[in-house]
C-alpha positions as YAML, in Angstrom:
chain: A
units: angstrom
residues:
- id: 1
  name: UNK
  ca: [-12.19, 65.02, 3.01]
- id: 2
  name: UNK
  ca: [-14.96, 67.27, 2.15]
- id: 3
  name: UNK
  ca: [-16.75, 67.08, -1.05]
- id: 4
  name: UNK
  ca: [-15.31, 70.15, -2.49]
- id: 5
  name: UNK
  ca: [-11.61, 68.87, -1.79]
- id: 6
  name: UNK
  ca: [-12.53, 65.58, -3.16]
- id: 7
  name: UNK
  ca: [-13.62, 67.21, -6.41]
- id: 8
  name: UNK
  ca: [-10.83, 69.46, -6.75]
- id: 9
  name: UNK
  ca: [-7.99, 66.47, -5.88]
- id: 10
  name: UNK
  ca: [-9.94, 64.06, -8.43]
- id: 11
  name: UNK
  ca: [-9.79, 66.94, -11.24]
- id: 12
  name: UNK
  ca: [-6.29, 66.91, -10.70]
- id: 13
  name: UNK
  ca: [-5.71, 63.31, -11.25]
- id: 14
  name: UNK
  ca: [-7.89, 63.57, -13.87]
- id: 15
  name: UNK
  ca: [-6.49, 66.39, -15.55]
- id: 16
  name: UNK
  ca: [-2.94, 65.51, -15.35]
- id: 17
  name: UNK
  ca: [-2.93, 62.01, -16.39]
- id: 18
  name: UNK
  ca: [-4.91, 63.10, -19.16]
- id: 19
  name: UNK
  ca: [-2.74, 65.44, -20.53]
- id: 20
  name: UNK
  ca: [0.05, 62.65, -20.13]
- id: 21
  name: UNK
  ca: [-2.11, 60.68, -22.45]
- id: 22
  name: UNK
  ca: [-2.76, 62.82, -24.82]
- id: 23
  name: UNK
  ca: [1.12, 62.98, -25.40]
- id: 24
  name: UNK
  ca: [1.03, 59.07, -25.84]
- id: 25
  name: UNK
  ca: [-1.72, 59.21, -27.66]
- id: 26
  name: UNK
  ca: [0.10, 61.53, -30.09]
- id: 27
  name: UNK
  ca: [3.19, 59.32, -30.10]
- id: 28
  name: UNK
  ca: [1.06, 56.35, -31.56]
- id: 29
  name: UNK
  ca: [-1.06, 57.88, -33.82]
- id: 30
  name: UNK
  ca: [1.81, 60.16, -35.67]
- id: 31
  name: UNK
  ca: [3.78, 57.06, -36.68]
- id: 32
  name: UNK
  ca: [0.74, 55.72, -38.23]
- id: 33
  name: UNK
  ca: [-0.04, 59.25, -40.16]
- id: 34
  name: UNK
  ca: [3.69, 59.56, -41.97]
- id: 35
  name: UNK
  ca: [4.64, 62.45, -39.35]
- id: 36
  name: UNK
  ca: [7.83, 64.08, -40.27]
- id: 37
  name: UNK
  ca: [9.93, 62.72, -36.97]
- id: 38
  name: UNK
  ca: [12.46, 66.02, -37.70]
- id: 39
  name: UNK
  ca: [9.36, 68.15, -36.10]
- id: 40
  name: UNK
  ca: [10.83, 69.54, -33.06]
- id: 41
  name: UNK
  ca: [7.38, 68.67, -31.64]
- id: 42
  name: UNK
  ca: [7.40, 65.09, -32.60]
- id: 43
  name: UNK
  ca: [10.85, 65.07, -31.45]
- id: 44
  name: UNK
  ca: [9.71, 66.70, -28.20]
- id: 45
  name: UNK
  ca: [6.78, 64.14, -27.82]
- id: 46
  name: UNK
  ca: [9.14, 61.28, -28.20]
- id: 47
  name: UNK
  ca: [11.32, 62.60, -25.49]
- id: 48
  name: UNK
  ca: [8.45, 63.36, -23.22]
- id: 49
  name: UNK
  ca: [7.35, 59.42, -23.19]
- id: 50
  name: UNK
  ca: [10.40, 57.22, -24.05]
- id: 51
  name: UNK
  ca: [11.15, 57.31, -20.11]
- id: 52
  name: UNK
  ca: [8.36, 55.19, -19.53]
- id: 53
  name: UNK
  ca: [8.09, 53.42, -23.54]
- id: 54
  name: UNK
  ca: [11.63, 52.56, -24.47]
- id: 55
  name: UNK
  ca: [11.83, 49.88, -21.64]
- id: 56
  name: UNK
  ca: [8.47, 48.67, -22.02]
- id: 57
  name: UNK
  ca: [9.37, 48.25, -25.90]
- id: 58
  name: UNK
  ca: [12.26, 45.71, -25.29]
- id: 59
  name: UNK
  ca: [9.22, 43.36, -23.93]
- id: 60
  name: UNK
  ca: [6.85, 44.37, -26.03]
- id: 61
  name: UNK
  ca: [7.95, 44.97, -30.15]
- id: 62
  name: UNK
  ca: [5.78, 46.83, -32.28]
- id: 63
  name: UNK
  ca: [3.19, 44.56, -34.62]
- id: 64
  name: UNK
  ca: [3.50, 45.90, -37.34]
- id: 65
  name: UNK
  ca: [3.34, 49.73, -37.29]
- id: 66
  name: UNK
  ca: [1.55, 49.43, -34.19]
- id: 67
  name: UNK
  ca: [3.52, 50.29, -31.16]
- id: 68
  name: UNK
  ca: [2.24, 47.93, -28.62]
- id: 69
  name: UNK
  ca: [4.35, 49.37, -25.65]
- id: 70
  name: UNK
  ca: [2.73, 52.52, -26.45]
- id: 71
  name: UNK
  ca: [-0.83, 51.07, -25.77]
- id: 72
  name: UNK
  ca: [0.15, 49.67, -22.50]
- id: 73
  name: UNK
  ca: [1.87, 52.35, -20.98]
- id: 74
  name: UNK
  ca: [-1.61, 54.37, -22.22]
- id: 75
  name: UNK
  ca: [-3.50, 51.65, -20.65]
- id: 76
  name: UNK
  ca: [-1.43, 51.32, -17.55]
- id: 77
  name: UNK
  ca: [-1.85, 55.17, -16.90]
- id: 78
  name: UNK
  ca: [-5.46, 55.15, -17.90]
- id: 79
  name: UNK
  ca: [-6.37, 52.42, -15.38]
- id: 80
  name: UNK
  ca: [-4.03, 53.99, -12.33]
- id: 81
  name: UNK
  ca: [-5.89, 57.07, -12.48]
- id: 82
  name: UNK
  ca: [-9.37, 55.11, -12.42]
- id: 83
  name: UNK
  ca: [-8.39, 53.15, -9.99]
- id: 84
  name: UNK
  ca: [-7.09, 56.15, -7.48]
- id: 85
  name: UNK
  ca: [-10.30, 57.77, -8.21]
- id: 86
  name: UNK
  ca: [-12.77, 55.00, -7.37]
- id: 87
  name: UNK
  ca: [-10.33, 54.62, -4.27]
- id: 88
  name: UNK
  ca: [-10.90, 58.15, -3.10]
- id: 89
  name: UNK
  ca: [-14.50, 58.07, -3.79]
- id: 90
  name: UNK
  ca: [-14.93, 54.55, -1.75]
- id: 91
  name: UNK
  ca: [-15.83, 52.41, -5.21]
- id: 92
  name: UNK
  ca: [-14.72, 48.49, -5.05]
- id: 93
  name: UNK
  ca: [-11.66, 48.11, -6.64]
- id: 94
  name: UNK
  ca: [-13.21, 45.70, -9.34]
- id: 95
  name: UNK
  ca: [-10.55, 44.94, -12.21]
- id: 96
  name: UNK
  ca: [-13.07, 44.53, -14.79]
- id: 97
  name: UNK
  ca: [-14.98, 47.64, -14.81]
- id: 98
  name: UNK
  ca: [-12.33, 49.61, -14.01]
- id: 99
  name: UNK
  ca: [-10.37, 48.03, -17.31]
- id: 100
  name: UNK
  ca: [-13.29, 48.29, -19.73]
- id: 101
  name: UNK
  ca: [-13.59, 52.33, -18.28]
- id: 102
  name: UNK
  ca: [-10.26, 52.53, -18.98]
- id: 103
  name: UNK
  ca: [-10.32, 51.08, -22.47]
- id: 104
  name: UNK
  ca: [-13.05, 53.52, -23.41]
- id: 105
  name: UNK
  ca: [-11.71, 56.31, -22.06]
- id: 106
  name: UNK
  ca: [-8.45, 56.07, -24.62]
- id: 107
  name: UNK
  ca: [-10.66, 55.84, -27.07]
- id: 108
  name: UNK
  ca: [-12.76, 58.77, -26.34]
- id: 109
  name: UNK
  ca: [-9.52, 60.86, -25.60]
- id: 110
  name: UNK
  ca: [-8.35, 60.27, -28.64]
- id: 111
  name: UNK
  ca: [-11.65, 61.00, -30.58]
- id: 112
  name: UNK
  ca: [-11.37, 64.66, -28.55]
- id: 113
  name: UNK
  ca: [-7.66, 64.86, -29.71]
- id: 114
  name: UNK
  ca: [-9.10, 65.15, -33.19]
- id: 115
  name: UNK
  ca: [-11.59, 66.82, -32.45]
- id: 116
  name: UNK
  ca: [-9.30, 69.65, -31.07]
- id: 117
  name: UNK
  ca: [-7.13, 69.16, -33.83]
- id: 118
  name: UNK
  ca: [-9.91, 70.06, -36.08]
- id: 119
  name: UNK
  ca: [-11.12, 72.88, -34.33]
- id: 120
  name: UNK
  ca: [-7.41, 74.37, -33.64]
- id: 121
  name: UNK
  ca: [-6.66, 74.13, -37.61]
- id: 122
  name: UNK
  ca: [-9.61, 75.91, -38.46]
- id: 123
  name: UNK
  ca: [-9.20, 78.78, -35.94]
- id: 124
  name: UNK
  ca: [-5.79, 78.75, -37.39]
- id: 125
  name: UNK
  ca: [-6.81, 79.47, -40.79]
- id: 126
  name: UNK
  ca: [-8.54, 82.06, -40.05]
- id: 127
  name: UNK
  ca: [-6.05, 83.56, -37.75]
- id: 128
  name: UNK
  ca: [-3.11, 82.58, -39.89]
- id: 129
  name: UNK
  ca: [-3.73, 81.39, -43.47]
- id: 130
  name: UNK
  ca: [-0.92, 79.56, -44.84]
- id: 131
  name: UNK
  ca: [1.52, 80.09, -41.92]
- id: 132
  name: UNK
  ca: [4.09, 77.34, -41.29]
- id: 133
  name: UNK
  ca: [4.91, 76.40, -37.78]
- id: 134
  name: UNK
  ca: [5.75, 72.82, -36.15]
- id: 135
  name: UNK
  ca: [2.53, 72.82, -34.47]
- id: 136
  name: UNK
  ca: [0.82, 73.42, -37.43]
- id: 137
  name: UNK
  ca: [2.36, 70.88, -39.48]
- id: 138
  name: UNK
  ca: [1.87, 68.10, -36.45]
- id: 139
  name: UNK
  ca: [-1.85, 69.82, -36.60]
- id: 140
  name: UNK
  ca: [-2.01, 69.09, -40.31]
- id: 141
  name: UNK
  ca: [-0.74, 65.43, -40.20]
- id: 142
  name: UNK
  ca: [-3.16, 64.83, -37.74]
- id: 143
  name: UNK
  ca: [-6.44, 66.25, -39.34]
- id: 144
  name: UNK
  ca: [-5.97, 65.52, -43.04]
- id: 145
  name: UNK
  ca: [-6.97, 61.76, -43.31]
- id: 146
  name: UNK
  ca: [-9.64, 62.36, -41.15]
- id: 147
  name: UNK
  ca: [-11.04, 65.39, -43.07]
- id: 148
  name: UNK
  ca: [-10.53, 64.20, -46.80]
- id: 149
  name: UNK
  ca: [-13.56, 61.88, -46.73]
- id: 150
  name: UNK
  ca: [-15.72, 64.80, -45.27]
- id: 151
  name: UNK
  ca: [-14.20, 67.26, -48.23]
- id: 152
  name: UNK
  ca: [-15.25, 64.33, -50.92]
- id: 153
  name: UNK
  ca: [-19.05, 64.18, -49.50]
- id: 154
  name: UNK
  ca: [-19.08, 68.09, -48.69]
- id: 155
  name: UNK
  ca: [-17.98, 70.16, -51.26]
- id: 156
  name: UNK
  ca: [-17.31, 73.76, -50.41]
- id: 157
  name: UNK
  ca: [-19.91, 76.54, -50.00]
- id: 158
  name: UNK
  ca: [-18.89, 79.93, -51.95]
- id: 159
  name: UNK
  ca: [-15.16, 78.74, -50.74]
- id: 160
  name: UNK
  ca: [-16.46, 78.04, -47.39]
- id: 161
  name: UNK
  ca: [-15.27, 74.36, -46.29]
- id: 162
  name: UNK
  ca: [-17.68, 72.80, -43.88]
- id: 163
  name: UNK
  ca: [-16.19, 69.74, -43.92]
- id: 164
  name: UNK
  ca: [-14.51, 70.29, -40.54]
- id: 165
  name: UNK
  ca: [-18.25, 71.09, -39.12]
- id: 166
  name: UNK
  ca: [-19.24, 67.67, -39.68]
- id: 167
  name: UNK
  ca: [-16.42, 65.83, -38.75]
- id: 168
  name: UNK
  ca: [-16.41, 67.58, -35.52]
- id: 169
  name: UNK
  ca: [-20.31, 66.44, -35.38]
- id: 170
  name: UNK
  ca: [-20.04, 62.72, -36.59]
- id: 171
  name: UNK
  ca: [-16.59, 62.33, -33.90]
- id: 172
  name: UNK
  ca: [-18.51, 63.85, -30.66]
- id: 173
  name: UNK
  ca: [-21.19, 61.59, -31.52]
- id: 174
  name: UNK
  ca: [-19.24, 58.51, -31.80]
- id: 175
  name: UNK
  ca: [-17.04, 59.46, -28.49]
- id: 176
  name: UNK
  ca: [-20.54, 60.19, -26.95]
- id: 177
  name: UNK
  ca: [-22.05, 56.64, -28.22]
- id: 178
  name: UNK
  ca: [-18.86, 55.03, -26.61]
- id: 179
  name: UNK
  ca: [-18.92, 56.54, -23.41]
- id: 180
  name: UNK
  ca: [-22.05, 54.80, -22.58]
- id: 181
  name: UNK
  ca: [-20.09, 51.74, -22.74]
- id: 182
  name: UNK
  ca: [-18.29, 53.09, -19.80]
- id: 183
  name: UNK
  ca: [-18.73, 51.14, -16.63]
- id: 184
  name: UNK
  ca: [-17.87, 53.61, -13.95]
- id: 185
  name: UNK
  ca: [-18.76, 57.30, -13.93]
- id: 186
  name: UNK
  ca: [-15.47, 58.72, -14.03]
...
């Protein structure tokens, strides 16, 4: 396969187990936030992954609030795709490096789903103050804890809230601290 091809097939792996996780990803954290479940996009994100989490979750029950079957099936995924991309680029198949790349990589996926989240809501109010949609409640739920602390330290400038500026900031730079934990370069 030539370079280009390789590129282009690994993207896709990439890209679509990613998006995959993201779901997942949403269907742990929201739980954990107090999402309203009525949401027809919560309701939609359950449906998307209970195929693969309802089975798992007869093995596995949640501790707690966290829902363990959720993780694994997140893990699982994660560490499929890694390991069909090392395979197509000719890397050893090593277990451990390809689990601690894996383990990172849900974490730094889900410091970019904030991230989005963050920057979504604030194009949002500028596009659409005060609107009320699904999306922007699920949007809501997901960036209020994580701005309030900012809002406490930051106060607004002449009704301008920064707050989401340096959120943004500290959250790439932990996701970009973490990924040099990363073991393989994918």
């Amino acid at each position: 396969m030539t370079s280009s091809a390789t590129s282009a097939l690994v993207f896709i792996i990439n890209a679509i187990s990613q998006l995959y996780l993201l779901v997942l990803l949403l269907r742990l954290i929201l739980p954990w936030l107090r999402a309203d479940f009525r949401n027809p996009l919560a309701q939609a994100i359950l449906k998307l992954t209970s195929p693969l989490v309802a089975p798992l979750r007869r093995l596995l029950p949640p501790f707690g609030r966290l829902d363990t079957a959720t993780i694994v099936v997140a893990f699982v995924i994660q560490y499929a795709s890694i390991l069909v991309i090392a395979l197509i680029y000719g890397w050893p198949p090593a277990i451990v490096p390809i689990a601690v790349t894996a383990a990172v990589n849900l974490v730094v996926l889900t410091l970019r789903l904030f991230v989005f989240a963050i920057l979504i809501r604030v194009i949002l109010s500028w596009i659409a103050p005060g609107t009320y949609n699904p999306a922007t409640a699920i949007i809501d739920t997901l960036t209020e804890p994580v701005l309030r602390p900012f809002r406490r330290i930051v106060p607004p400038l002449g009704g301008l809230d920064l707050s989401p500026l340096f959120a943004i900031i500290l959250l790439s730079a932990i996701a970009i601290f973490l990924s040099g934990a990363k073991m393989l370069p994918v």
